[in-house]
C-alpha positions as CSV (number, residue, x, y, z in Angstrom):
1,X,-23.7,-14.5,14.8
2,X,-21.7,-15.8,17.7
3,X,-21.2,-19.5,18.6
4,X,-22.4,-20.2,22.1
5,X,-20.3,-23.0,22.2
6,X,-16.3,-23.5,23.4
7,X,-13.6,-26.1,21.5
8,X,-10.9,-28.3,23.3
9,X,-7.7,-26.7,20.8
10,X,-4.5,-27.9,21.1
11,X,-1.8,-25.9,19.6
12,X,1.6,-26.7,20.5
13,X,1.7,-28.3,23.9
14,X,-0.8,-26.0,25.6
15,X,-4.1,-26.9,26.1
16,X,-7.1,-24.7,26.3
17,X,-10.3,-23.8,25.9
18,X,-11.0,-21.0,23.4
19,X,-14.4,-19.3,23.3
20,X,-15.4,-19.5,19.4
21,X,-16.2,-16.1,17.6
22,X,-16.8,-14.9,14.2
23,X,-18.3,-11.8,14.5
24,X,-16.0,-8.8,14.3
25,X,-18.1,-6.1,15.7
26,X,-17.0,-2.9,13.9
27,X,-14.2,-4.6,11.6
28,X,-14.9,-6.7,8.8
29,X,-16.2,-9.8,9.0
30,X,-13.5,-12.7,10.0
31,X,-13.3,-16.3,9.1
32,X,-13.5,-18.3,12.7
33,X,-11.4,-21.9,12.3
34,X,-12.1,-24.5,15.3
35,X,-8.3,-25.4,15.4
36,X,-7.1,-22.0,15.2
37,X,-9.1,-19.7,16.7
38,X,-6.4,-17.6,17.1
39,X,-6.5,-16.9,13.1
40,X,-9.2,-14.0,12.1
41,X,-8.6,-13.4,8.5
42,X,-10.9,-11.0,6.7
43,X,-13.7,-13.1,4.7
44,X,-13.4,-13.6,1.0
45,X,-16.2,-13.2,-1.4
46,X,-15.3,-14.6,-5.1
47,X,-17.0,-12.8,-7.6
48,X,-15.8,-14.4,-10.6
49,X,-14.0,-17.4,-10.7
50,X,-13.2,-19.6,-13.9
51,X,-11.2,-22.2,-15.5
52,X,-9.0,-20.3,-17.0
53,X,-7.5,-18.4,-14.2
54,X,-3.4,-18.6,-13.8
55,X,-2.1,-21.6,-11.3
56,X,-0.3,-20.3,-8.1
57,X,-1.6,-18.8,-4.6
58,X,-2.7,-15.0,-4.2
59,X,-0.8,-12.8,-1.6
60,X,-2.2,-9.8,-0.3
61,X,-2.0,-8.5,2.6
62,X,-5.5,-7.0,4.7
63,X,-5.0,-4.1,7.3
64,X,-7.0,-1.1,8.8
65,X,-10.9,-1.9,9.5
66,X,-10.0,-5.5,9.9
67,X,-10.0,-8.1,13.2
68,X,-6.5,-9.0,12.4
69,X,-4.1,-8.1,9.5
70,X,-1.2,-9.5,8.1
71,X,-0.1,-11.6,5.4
72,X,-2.2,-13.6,3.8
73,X,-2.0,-16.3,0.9
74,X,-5.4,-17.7,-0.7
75,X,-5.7,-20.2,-3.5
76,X,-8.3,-19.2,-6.6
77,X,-11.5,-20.4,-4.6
78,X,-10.6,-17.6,-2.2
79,X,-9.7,-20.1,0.3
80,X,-6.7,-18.9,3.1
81,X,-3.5,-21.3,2.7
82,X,-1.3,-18.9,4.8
83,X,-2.2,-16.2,7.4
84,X,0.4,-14.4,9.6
85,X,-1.7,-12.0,12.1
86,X,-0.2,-8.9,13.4
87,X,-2.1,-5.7,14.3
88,X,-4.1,-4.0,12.2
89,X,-2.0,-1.5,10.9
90,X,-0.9,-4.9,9.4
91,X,2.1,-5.0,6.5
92,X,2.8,-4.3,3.4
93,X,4.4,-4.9,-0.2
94,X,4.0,-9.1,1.0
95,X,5.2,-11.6,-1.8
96,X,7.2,-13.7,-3.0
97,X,11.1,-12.8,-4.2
98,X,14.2,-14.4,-4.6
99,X,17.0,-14.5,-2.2
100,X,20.8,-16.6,-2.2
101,X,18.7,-18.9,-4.6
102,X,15.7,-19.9,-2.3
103,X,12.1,-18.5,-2.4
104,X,11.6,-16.4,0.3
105,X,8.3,-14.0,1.3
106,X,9.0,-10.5,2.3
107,X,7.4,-7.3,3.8
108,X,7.4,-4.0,5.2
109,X,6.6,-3.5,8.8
110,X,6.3,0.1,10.2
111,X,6.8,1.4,13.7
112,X,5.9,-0.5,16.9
113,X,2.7,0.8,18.5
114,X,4.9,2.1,21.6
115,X,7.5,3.9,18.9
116,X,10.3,1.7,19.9
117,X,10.8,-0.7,17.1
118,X,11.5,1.7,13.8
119,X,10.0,0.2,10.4
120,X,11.8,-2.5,8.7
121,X,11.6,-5.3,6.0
122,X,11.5,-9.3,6.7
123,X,12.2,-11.8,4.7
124,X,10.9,-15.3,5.8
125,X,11.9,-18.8,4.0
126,X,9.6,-21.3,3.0
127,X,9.3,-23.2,6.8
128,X,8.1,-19.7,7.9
129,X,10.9,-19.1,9.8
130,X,12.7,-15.5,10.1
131,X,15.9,-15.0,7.9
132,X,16.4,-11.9,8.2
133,X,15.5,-8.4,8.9
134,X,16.8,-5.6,6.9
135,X,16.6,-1.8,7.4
136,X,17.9,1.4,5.1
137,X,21.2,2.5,6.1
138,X,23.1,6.2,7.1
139,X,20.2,5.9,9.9
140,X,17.5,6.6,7.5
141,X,13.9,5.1,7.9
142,X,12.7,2.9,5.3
143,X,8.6,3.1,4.5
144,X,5.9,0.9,2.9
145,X,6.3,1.5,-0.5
146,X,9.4,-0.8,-1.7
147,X,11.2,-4.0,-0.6
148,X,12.9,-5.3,-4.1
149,X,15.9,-7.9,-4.0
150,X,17.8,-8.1,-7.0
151,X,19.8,-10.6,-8.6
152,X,22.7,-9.4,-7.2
153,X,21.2,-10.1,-3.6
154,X,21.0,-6.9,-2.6
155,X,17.7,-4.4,-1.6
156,X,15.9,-1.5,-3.5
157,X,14.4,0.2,-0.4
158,X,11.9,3.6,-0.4
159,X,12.9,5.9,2.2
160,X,11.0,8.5,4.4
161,X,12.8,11.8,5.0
162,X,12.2,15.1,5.9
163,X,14.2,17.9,4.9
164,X,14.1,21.9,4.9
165,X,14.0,23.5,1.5
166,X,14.0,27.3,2.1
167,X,11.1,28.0,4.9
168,X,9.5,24.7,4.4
169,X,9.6,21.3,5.9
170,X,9.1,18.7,2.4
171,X,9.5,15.5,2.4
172,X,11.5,14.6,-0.6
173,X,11.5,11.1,-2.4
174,X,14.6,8.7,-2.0
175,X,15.7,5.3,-1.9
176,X,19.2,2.9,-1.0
177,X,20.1,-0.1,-2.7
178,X,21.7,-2.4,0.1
179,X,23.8,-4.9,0.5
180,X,21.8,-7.3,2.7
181,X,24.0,-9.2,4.0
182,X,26.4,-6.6,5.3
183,X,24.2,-4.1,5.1
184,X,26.5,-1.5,3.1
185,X,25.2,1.2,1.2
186,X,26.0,0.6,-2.5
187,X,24.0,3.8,-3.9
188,X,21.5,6.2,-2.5
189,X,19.4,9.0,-4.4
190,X,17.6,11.6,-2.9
191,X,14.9,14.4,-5.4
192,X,15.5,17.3,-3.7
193,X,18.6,18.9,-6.2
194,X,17.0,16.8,-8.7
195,X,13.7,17.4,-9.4
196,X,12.1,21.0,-8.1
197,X,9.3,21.0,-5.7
198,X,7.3,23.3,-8.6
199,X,6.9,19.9,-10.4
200,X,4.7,18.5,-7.7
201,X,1.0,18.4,-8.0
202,X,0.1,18.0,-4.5
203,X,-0.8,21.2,-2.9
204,X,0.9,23.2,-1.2
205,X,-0.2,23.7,2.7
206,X,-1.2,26.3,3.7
207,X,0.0,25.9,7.1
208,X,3.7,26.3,6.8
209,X,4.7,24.1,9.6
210,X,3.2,21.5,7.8
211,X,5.3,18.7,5.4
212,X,4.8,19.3,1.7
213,X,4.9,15.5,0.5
214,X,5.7,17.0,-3.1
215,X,7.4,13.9,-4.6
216,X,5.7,10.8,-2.7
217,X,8.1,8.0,-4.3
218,X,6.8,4.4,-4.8
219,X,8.5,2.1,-7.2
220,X,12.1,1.7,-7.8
221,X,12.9,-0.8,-10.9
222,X,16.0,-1.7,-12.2
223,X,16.0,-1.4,-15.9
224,X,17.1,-2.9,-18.7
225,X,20.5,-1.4,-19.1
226,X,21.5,-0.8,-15.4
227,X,20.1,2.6,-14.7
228,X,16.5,3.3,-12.4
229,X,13.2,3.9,-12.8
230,X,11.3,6.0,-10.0
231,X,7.9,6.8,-9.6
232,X,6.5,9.7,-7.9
233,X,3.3,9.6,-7.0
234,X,2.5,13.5,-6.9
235,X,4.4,14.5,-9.9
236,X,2.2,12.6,-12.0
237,X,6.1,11.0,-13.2
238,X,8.2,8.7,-14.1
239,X,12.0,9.2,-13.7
240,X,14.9,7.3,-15.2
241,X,17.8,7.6,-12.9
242,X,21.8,7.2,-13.9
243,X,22.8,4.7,-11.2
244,X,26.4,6.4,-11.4
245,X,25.6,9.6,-11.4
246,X,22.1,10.2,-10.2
247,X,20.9,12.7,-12.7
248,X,17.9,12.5,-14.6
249,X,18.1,11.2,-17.6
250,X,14.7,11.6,-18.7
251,X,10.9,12.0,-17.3
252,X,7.7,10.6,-18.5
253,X,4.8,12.2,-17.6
254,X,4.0,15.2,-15.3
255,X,4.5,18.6,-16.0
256,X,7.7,18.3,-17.7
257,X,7.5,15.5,-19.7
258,X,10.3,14.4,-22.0
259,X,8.1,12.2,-24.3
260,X,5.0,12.8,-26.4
261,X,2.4,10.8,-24.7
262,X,-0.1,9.6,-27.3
263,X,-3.9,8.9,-26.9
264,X,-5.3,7.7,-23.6
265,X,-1.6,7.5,-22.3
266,X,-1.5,10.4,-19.1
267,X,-2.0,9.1,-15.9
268,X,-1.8,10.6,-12.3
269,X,-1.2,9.3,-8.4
270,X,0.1,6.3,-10.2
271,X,1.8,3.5,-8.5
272,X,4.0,0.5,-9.4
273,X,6.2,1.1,-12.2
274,X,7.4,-2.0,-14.1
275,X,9.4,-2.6,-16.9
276,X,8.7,-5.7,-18.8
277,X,10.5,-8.2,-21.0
278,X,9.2,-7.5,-23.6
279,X,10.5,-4.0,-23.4
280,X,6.6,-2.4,-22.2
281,X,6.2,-0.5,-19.2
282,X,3.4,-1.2,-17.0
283,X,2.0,0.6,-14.0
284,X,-1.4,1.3,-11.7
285,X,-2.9,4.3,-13.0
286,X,-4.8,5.3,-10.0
287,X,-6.3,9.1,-11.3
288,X,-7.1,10.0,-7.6
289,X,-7.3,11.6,-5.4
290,X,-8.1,14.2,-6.8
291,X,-9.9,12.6,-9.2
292,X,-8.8,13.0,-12.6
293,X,-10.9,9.9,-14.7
294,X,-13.9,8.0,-14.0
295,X,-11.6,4.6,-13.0
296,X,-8.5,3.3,-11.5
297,X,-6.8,1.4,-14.4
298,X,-3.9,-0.7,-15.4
299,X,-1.9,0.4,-18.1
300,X,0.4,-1.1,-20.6
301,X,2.9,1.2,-22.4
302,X,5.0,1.2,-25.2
303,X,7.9,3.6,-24.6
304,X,10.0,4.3,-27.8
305,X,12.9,5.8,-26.2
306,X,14.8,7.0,-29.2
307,X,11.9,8.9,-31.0
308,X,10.3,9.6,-27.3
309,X,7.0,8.5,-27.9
310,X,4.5,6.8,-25.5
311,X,1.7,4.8,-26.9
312,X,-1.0,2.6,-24.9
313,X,-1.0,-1.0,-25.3
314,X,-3.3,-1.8,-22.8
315,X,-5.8,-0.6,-20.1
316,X,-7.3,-2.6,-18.3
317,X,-10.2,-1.5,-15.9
318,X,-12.8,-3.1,-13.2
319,X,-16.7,-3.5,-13.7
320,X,-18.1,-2.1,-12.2
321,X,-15.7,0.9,-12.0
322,X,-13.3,1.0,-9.0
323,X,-11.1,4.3,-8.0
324,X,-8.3,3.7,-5.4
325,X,-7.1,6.9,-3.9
326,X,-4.1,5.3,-3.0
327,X,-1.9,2.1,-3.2
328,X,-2.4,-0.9,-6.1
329,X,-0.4,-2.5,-8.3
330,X,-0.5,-4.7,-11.7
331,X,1.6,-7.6,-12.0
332,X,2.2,-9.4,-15.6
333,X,2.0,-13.0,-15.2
334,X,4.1,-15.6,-16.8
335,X,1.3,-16.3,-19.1
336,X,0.1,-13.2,-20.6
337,X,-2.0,-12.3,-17.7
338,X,-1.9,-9.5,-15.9
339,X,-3.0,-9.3,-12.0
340,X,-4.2,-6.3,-10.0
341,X,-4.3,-5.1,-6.8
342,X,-7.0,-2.7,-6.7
343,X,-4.9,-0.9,-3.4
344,X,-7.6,1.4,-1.5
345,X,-10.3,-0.9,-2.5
346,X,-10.5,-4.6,-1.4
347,X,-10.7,-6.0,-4.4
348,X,-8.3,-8.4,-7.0
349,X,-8.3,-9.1,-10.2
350,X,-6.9,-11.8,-12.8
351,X,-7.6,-10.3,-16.5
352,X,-7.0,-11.7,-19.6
353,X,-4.4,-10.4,-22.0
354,X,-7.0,-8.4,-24.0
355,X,-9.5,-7.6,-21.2
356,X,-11.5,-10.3,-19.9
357,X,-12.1,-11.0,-16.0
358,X,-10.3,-14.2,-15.3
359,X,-11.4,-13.7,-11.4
360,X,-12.2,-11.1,-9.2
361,X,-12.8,-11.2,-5.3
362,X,-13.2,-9.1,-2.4
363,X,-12.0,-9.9,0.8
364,X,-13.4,-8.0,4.1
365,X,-15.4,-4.6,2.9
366,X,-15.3,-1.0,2.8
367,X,-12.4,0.2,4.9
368,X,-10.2,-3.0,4.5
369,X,-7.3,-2.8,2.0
370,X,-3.8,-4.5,0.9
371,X,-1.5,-2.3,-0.4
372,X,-0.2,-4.8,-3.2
373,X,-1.7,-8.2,-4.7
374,X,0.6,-10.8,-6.8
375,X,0.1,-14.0,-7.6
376,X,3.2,-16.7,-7.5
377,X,3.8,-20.1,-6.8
378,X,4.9,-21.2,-3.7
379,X,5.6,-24.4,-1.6
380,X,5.4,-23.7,2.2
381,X,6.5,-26.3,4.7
382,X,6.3,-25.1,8.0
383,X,8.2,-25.8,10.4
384,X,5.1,-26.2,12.7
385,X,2.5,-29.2,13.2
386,X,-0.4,-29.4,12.2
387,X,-2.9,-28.1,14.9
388,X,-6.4,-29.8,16.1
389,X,-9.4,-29.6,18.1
390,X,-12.1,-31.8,19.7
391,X,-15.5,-30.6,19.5
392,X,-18.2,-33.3,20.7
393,X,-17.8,-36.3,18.2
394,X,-16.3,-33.8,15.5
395,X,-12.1,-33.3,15.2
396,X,-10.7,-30.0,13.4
397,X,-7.3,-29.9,11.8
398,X,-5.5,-27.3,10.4
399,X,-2.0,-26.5,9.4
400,X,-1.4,-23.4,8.8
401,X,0.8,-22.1,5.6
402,X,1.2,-26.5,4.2
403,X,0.7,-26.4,0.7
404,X,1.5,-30.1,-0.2
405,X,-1.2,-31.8,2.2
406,X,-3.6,-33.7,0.1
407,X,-5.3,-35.8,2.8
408,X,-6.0,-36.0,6.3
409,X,-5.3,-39.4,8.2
410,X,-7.6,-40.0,11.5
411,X,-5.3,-41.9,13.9
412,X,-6.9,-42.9,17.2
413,X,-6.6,-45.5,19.8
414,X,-6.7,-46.4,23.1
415,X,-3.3,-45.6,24.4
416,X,-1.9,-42.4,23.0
417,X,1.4,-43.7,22.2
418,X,-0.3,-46.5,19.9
419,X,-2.4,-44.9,17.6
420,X,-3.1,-46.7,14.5
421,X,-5.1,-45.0,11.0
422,X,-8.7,-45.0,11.0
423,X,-10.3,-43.5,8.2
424,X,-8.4,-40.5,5.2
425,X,-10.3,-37.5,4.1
426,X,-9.5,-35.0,1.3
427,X,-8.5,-31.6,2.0
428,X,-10.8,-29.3,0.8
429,X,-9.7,-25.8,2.7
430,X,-7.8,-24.6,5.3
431,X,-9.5,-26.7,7.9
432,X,-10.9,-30.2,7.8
433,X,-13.5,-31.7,10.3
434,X,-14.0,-35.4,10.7
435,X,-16.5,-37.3,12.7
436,X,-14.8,-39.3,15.4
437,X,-15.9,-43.1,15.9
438,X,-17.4,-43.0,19.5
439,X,-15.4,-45.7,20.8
440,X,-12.0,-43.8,20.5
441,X,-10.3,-42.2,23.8
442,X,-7.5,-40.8,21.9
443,X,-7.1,-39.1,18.4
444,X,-4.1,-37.6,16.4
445,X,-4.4,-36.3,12.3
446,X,-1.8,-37.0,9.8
447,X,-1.0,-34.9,6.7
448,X,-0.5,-36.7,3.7
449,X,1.2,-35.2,0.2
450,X,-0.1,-36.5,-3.0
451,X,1.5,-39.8,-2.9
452,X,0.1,-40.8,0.2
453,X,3.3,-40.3,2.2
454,X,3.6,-38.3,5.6
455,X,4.2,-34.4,6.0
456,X,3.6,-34.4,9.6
457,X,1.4,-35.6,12.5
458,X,-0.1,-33.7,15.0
459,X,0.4,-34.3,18.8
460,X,-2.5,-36.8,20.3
461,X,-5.8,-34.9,22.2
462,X,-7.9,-37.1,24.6
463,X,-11.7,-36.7,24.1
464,X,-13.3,-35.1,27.5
């Protein structure tokens, strides 16, 4: 339903009034916010929610059938914290990493709808301001897949490139690791001369001027003792990678398998390939398209190296069943819990060690996905105000990505340079609305941390 009515907004200095709207049309249904009118987030439906999920804020990131996409961060009632529109081709791979010892979110953005602006990866501090962008070197394009600062301060980026192999036009799987700060290439790997295009599951096309995405990379970790691990997508493998050399040390899965994979263990289309502390690996088992099981899953692997054996550990699947054709992810929390990002299909989940659903939600519908989901903490401060609106004898206040407001402070008065606190109210969700004594020409909102003490205040609005 559409509101018939219009708000007084103020955000910045510019004052305006803003027709309010929640109905999408033919994308997903959008959250409308008085204050912000200019945020549409897809709508979040919890499906289970208990006590026992993990602390921290979700990040995903909604795109395709959806008013607006972009990042997005959303506590475990579903509720948005953060929301960075763009178009809604959106972003992707958004969380939170590491970088010169500060927090920092990061993403992949791909081209420019006018082809000017190639793709490239952003990494924003905690005041939501840019610090830096960061792009492949050897004038390669990066792609979606892979953003991953090490410890070292440098970038694991997946690259898109085409090359000729014979009569046909492939694209071959390869990634950089990059200084970022100067931007130097400190290794690059490319599958083509490693891994042969008969190893690829994907078919063939039968067009020959068409691209043969044989190897379809998606994950690049670091492991344990220095070397890579690679996941293609359409080999049905994973690759360990000499970081000196860049031979293959040894694959696990696909058609040429170097381990005996026990019960349950094959998978196929997977994506996100992690190694663990604890010496598992983990990954999104996707098994389409096409399909190959009845589920998406998440998997937890032990790998015995020495006697090349694979046994599961885990698996972990969604009720009712779920199959992402593409995209997902499964992050092991600090705890014991694992996350996933069901990819293709708007849904996240927070599972237990052995199984049980911790919380699940959807967020927009069919058509709507995030390529990844995590969960992390995270203390924003932006660099913003926070941002309200008059609406008859009701004010609206937002601020958009503050996670340490715990109240709202009313200020009003009859000169706007004199305002003095009128009334507190808790904050309950990203926007707050408080009835406004009649008798009050001018009104501005404080945000106060958990200790009472002042964030930020917004700038006054008069009443019409």
């Amino acid at each position: 339903m559409k509101r018939a009515h219009s708000a007084v907004v103020l955000v910045g200095a510019l004052l305006v009034l803003v027709p309010a709207a929640a109905d999408a049309g033919p994308y997903a249904p959008y959250r409308h916010f008085v204050s912000r009118p200019d945020l549409r987030p897809p709508r979040v439906k919890m499906l289970v929610r208990t006590r026992y999920a993990s602390p921290g804020f979700l990040f995903i990131a909604p795109k395709k059938k959806v008013e607006q996409g972009g990042p997005l961060i959303l506590d475990n009632r579903g509720r948005v914290i953060l929301f960075m529109p763009v178009d809604r081709r959106g972003v992707t791979d958004f969380r939170v990493q590491h970088y010169r010892g500060k927090r920092v979110l990061t993403w992949w953005r791909g081209k420019s709808a006018d082809n000017k602006r190639l793709g490239r990866y952003s990494i924003y501090d905690n005041s939501y301001r840019l610090v830096t962008y960061v792009r492949p070197g050897h004038g390669l394009s990066g792609d979606m897949h892979e953003f991953k600062i090490t410890p070292r301060n440098t970038a694991l980026m997946t690259l898109s490139h085409r090359v000729r192999v014979k009569t046909r036009n492939v694209l071959e799987g390869a990634f950089q690791e990059v200084d970022i700060r100067t931007g130097r290439v400190l290794f690059e790997w490319h599958s083509v001369g490693h891994v042969q295009l008969t190893e690829s599951y994907y078919h063939l096309p039968r067009n020959p001027d068409k691209t043969y995405d044989y190897f379809h990379i998606n994950t690049i970790e670091v492991d344990r003792d220095g070397n890579f691990l690679v996941s293609a997508r359409n080999t049905h493998t994973i690759y360990k990678i000499n970081r000196k050399t860049g031979a293959v040390m040894w694959r696990l899965g696909g058609k040429r398998s170097d381990f005996e994979l026990g019960k349950g263990v094959t998978f196929a289309w997977q994506h996100d390939v992690r190694r663990q502390s604890d010496g598992t690996v983990t990954l999104f088992d996707n098994e389409a398209a096409p399909k190959m099981r009845k589920q998406s899953r998440g998997l937890v692997m032990r790998v015995d190296e020495r006697h090349k054996t694979v046994t599961v550990v885990h698996s972990f699947v969604h009720t009712p069943p779920l199959v992402a054709v593409d995209q997902g992810n499964m992050q092991k929390l600090a705890n014991g819990n694992y996350l996933v990002g069901w990819g293709h299909q708007p849904y996240v989940t927070e599972f237990g060690p052995h199984g049980k659903t911790l919380l699940d939600l959807r967020f927009g519908r069919s058509g709507v996905d995030s390529y990844r989901a995590y969960r992390f903490p995270w203390i924003g401060r932006p660099h913003s105000k926070p941002t309200i609106a008059v609406e008859g004898d009701t004010l609206y206040v937002s601020w958009n990505g503050a996670t340490e407001v715990r109240s709202w402070q009313l200020l009003g008065g009859a000169d706007k340079k004199k305002l003095r606190p009128l009334l507190a109210v808790p904050k309950t969700g990203f926007e707050a609305a408080i009835p406004l004594p009649a008798d009050v020409p001018w009104v501005a909102v404080r945000a106060l941390d958990r200790l009472g003490r002042s964030l930020a205040r917004s700038a006054p609005v008069g009443r019409a």
